[in-house]
MIKOLTI-563325 format. One record per atom (N, C-alpha, C, O, CB): z, y, x negated; residue in three letters. Coordinates in steps of 0.05 Angstrom, whole numbers, plus 5000, padded with zeros to 4 digits. Each point is the difference from the previous one (the first is absolute). Glycine has a CB too. Example, Ala and Ser with C-alpha at 12.3 -4.5 7.8 and 13.67 -1.06 7.14 Angstrom:
BEGIN
515648864736ALA/500050245018ALA/500050244982ALA/501350004979ALA/501249775059ALA/496150444969SER/500150244984SER/501450225015SER/500450224990SER/495349654986SER/
END
This chain:
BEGIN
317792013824UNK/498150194991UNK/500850104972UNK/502250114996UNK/496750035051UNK/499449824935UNK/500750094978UNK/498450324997UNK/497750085003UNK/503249364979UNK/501550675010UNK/499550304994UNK/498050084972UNK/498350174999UNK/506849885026UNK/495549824958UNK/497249984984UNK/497949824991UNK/499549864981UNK/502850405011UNK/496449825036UNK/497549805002UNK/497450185012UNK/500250215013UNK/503349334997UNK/494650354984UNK/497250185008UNK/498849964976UNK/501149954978UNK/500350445055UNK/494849654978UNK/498950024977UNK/500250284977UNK/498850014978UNK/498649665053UNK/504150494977UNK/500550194984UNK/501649964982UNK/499450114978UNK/499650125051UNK/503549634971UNK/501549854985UNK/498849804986UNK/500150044976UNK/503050085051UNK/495649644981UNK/499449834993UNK/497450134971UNK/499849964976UNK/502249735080UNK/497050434958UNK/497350164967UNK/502150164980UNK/499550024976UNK/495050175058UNK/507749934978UNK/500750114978UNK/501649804983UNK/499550014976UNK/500450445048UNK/501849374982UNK/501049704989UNK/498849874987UNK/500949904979UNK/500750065050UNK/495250004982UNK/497249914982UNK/500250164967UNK/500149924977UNK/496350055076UNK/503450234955UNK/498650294988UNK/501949944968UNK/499249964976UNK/500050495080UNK/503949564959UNK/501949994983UNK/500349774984UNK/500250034976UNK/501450255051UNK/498549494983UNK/499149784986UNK/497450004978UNK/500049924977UNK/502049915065UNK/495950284972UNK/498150054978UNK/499350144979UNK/498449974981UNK/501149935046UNK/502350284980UNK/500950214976UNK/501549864976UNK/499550014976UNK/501150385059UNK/501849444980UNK/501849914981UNK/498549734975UNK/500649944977UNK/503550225067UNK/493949754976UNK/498849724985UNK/498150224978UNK/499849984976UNK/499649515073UNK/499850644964UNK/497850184971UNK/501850134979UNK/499450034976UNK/496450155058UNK/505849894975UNK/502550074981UNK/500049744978UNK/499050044978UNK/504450255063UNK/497449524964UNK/500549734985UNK/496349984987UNK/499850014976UNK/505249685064UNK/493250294972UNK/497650024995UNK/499650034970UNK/500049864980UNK/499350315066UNK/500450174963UNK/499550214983UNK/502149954970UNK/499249994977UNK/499450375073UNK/503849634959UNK/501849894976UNK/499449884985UNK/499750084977UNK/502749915040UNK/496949714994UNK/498649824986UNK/498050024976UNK/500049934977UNK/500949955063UNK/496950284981UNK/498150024987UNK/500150244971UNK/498749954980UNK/499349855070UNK/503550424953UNK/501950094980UNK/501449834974UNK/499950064976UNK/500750195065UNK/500249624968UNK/502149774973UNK/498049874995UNK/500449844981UNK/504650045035UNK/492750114994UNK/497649834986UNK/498250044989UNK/498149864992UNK/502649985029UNK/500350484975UNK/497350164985UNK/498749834977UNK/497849905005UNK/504450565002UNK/498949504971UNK/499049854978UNK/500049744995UNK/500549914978UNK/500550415009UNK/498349475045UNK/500949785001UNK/496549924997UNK/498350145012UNK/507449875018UNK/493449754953UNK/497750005003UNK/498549825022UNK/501049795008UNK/499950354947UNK/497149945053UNK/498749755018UNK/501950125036UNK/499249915021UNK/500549544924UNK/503250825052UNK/499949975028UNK/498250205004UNK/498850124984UNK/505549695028UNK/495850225018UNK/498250085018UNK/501550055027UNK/500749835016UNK/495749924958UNK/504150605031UNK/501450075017UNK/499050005033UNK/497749985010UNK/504050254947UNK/500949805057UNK/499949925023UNK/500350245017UNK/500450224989UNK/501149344998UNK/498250425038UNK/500850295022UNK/500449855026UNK/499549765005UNK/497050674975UNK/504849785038UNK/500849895029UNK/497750155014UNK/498950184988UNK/506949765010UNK/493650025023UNK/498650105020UNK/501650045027UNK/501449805004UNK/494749984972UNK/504250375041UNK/501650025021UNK/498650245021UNK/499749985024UNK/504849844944UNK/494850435014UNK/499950335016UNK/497449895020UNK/499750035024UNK/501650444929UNK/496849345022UNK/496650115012UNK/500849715027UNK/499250085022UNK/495850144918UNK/505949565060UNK/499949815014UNK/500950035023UNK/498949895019UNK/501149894948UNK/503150455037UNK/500550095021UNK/498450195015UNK/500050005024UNK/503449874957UNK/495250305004UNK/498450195008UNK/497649845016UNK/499550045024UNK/502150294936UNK/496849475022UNK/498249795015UNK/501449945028UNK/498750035021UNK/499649744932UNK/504550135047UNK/500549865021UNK/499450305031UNK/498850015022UNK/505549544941UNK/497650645017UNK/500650235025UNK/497350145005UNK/500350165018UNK/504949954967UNK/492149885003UNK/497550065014UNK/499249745015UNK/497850035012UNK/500850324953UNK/502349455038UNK/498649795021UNK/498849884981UNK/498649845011UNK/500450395033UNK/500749744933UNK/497349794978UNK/501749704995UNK/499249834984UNK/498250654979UNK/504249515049UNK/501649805004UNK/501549825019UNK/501950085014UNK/497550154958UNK/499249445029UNK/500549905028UNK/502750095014UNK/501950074986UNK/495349544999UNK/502850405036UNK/503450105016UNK/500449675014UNK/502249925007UNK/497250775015UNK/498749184981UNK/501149755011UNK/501449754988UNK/498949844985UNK/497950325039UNK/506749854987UNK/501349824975UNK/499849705028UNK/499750005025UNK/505150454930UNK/495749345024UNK/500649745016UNK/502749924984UNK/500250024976UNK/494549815038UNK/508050065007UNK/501749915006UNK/500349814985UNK/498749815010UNK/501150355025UNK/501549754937UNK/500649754991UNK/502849855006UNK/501950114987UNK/494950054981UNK/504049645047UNK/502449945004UNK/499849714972UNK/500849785007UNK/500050445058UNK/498549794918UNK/500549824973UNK/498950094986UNK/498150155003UNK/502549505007UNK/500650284968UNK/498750064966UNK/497549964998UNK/498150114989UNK/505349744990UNK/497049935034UNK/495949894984UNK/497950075026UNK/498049865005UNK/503449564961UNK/499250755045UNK/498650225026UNK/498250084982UNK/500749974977UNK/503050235056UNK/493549924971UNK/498150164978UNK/500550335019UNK/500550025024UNK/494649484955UNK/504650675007UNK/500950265001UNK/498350185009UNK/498750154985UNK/503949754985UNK/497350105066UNK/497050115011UNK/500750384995UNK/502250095009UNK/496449415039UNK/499850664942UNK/500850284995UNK/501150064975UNK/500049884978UNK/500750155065UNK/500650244967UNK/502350054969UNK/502849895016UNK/500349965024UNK/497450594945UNK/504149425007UNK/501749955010UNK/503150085019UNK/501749885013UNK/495149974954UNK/502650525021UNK/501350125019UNK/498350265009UNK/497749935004UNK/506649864976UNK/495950375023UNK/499450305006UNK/499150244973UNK/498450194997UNK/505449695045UNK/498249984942UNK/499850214977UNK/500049724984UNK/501249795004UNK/501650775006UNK/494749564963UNK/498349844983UNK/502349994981UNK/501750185001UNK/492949955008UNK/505649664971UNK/502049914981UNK/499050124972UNK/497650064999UNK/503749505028UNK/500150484952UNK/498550174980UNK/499249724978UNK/501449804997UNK/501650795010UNK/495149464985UNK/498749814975UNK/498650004980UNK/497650084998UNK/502849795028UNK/500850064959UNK/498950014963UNK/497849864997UNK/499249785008UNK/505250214970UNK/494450225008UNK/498349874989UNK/498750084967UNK/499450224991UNK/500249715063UNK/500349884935UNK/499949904971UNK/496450134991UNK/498149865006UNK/506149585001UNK/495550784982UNK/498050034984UNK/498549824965UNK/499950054976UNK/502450395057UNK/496749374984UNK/499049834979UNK/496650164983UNK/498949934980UNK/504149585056UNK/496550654978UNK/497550144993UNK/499650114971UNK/498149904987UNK/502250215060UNK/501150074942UNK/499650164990UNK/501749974975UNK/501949855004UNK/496450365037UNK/501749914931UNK/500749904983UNK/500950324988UNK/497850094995UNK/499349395004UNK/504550704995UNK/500350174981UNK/500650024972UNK/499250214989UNK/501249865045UNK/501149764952UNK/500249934979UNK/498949824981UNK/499049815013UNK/503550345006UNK/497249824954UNK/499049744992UNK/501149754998UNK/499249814986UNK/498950474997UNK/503849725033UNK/502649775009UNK/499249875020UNK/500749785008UNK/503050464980UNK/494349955023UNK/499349955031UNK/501349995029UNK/499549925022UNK/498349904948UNK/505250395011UNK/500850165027UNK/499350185014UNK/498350144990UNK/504049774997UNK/498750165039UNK/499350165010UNK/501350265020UNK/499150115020UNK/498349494966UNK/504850445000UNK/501950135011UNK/499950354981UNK/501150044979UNK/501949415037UNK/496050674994UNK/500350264991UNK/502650215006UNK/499650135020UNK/495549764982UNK/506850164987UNK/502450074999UNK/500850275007UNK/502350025007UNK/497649664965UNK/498650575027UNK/500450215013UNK/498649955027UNK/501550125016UNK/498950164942UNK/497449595058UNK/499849895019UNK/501849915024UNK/500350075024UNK/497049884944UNK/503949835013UNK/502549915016UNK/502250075000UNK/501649895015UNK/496949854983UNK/502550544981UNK/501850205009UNK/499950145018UNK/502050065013UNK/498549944957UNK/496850115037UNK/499250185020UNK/500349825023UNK/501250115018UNK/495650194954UNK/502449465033UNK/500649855025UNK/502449985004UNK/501049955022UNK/495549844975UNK/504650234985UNK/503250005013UNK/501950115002UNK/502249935005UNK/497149854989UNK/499450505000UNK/501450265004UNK/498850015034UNK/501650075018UNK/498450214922UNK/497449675065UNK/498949965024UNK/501549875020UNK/500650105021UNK/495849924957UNK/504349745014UNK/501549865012UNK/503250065015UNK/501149955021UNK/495649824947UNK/503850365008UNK/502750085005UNK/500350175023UNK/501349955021UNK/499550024934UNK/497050385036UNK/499650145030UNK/499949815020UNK/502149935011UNK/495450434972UNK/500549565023UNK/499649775024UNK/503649855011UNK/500949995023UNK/493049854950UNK/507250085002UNK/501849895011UNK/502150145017UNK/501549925018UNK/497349824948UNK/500950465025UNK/502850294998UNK/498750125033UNK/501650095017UNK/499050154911UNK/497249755077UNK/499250135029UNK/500249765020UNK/500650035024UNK/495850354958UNK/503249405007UNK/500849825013UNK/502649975019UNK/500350015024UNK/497149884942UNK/504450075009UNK/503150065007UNK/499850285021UNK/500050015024UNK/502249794922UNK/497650435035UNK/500050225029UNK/499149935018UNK/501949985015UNK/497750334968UNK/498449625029UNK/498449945021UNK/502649825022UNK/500750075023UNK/493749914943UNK/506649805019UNK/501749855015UNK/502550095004UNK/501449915018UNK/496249774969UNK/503250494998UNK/502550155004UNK/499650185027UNK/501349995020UNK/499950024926UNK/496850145049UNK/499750115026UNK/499749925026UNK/500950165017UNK/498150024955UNK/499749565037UNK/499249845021UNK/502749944997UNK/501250215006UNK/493849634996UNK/506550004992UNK/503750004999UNK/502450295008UNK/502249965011UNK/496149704945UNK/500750555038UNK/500550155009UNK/499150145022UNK/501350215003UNK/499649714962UNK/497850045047UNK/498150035022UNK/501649785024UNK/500650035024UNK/494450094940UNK/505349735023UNK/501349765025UNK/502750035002UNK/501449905018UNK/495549734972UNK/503850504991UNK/504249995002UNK/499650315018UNK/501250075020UNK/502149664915UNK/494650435052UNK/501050195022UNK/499049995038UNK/501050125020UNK/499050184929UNK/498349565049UNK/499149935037UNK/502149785002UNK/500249975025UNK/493750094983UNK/507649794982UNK/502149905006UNK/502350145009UNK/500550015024UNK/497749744949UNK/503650405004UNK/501250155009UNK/500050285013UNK/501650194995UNK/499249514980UNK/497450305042UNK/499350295022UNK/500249865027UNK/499750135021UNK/496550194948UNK/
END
């Protein structure tokens, strides 16, 4: 039995992971302010879990014992976080599209998010060492 396991662990692990990839994201798209022709990117993770945890999302997974199995459902419980590339829209006459106090603010955003994150799991960790040791 592994002591940290559950879906409560497992979304905050997600969560944290997803934080960290938008971290790199958001960076990116930062060092590319004046790059011409790019076109910034974002993670998705909050709204997909939220989809999953109201039910708007199949719950029925199928069993692949090989690679080349096709992938009936999602693949685990908690949704994986994923980028996606804004090819739409143009803000500059470079035809970038990365607006820079924007993506400061997202990642000052980000950061909170990350920082309650961590709390969040510190506490569920603390929570278990102490019903352990009582």
């Amino acid at each position: 039995m592994q002591i940290m396991s559950g879906a409560g662990f497992n979304r905050l692990e997600t969560a944290i992971e997803a934080a960290n990839m938008r971290q790199s994201v958001l960076v990116n798209n930062i060092a590319n302010n004046d790059t011409p022709y790019f076109k910034r990117s974002s993670v998705s993770f909050e709204s997909l879990l939220q989809n999953e945890m109201n039910g708007e999302m199949p719950t029925l997974r199928g069993t692949t014992t090989d690679p080349r199995h096709f992938v009936i459902g999602p693949s685990n419980s908690t949704p994986d976080p994923t980028v996606t590339t804004d090819q739409t829209t143009a803000m500059n006459n470079n035809q970038n599209n990365v607006d820079i106090d924007r993506e400061m603010s997202l990642l000052a955003e980000n950061q909170l998010r990350y920082n309650a994150y961590i709390e969040q799991l510190n506490y569920q960790i603390k929570m278990k060492q102490t019903a352990i040791s009582k």
